[in-house]
N, C-alpha and C positions, 0 to 999 in steps of 0.2 A: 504494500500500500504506500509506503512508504517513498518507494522509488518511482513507482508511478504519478504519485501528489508531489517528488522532486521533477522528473519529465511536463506536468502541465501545471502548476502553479493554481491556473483558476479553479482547479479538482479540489483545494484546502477547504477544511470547513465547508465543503458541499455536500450536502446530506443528499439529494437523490444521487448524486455520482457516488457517494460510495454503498448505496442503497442497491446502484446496481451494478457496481463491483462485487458485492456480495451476494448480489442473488446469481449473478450469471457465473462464479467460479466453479459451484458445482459442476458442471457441465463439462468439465475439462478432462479431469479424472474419467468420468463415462467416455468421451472422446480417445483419450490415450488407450484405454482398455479397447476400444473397439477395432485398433489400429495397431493391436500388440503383437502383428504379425510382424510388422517394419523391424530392421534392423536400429534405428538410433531410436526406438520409442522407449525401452527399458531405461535407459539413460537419462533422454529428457524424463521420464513418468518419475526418476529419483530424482533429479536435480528440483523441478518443477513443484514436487509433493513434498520433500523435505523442506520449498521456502512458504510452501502456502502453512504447512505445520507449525511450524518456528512462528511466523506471521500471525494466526491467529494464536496460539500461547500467548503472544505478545501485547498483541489485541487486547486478550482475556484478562490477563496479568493487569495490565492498565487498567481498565472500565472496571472489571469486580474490586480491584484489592489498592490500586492507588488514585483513582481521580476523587474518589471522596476526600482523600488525606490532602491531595493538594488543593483543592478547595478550600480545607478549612486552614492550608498556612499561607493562602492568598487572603484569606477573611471572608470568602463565599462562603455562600449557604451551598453544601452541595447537589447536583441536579443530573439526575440520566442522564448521560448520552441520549441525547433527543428522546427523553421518554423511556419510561422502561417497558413500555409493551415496544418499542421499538428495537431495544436493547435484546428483548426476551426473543423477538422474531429473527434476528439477526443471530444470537446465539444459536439458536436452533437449526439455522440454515447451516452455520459452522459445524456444528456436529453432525448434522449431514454429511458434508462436502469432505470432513475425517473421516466419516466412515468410508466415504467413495474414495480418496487417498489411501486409504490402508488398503481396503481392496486392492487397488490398484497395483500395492506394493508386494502381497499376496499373491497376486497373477506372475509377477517376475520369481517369488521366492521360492515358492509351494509348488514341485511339479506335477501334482495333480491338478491345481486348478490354472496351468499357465496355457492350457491346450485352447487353440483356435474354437470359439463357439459360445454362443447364449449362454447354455447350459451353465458353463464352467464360471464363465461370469458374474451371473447370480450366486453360486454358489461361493466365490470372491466375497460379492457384497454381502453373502449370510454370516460367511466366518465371523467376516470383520463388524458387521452387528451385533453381533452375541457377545463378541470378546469387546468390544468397546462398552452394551450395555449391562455388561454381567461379569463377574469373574470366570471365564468358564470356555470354554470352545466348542464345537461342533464336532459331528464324527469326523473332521478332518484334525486330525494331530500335526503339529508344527514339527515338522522334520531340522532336528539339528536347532543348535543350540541361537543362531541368529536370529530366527524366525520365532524361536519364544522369547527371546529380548524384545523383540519388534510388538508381539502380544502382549507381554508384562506391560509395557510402556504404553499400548494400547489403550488398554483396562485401567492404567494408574490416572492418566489422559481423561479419561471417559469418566472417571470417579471426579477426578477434581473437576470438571468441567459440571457435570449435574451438586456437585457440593458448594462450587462457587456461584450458580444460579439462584438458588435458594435460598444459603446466606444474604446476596447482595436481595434478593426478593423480600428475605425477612425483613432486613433492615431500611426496605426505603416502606414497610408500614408506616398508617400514621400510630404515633403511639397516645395513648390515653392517660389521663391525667386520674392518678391513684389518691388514696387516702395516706401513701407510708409516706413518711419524715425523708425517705432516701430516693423516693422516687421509684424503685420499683414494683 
């Protein structure tokens, strides 16, 4: 996002340009998968999926766990990212667009699901749903010791990502004014 909002400048602070930066990345991953026949597509699918990972982390890392802080050592009251139903809808597209990246990254790793076809694809995007939304995997077992690092980090990914939605969901409540001396 970053280098693209350094490429065009009037991208800053544009809420539909990155509205629909986020919504059309998903699509990428699907695309690289459907072209995993090509010889530089493994390649690009690592280069390309390891910056959109990193990217959103980084994304996520900011909006849940520092823009309130820097708010409040600016003296702001702090305020969503345009909205937290907007924040919430965008997250969600990101955990999508992870699950379709790890797939992605599944099709190169796992030689049972790297084979030409639908089939194997889907079944790509099932591993990596399960293991993103679950601790756990499918009947397909990760061959060799890379591809359960790649799953561990998965599932750790997927866990923080639904545990920092909720936190930041809990705390932008409005809160209620109680009867105790301490306020809670």
């Amino acid at each position: 996002m970053a280098l693209i909002q350094g490429l065009f400048p009037s991208a800053r602070n544009n809420d539909p340009f990155i509205d629909a930066y986020v919504l059309t990345l998903p699509f990428l991953p699907v695309l690289l998968m459907a072209g995993s026949a090509l010889p530089a597509v493994p390649l690009l699918t690592f280069l390309l999926g390891t910056w959109r990972v990193f990217e959103v982390l980084v994304f996520l890392s900011n909006t849940y766990l520092f823009d309130d802080y820097r708010a409040r050592m600016r003296g702001e009251e702090p305020k969503p990212f345009g909205g937290i139903r907007r924040v919430l809808i965008l997250t969600g597209v990101n955990y999508i667009e992870l699950i379709l990246w790890f797939a992605a990254f599944y099709r190169i790793l796992i030689p049972e699901l790297s084979q030409p076809g639908l089939e194997y694809a889907v079944n790509a995007v099932n591993f990596s749903f399960v293991t993103m939304s679950a601790f756990g995997t499918t009947n397909v077992q990760p061959p060799g010791w890379v591809v359960t690092v790649v799953a561990i980090a998965q599932s750790a990914l997927g866990l923080a990502m639904a545990l920092a939605v909720i936190a930041r969901s809990v705390s932008l409540l409005p809160r209620r004014k109680t009867g105790d001396p301490l306020g809670i």
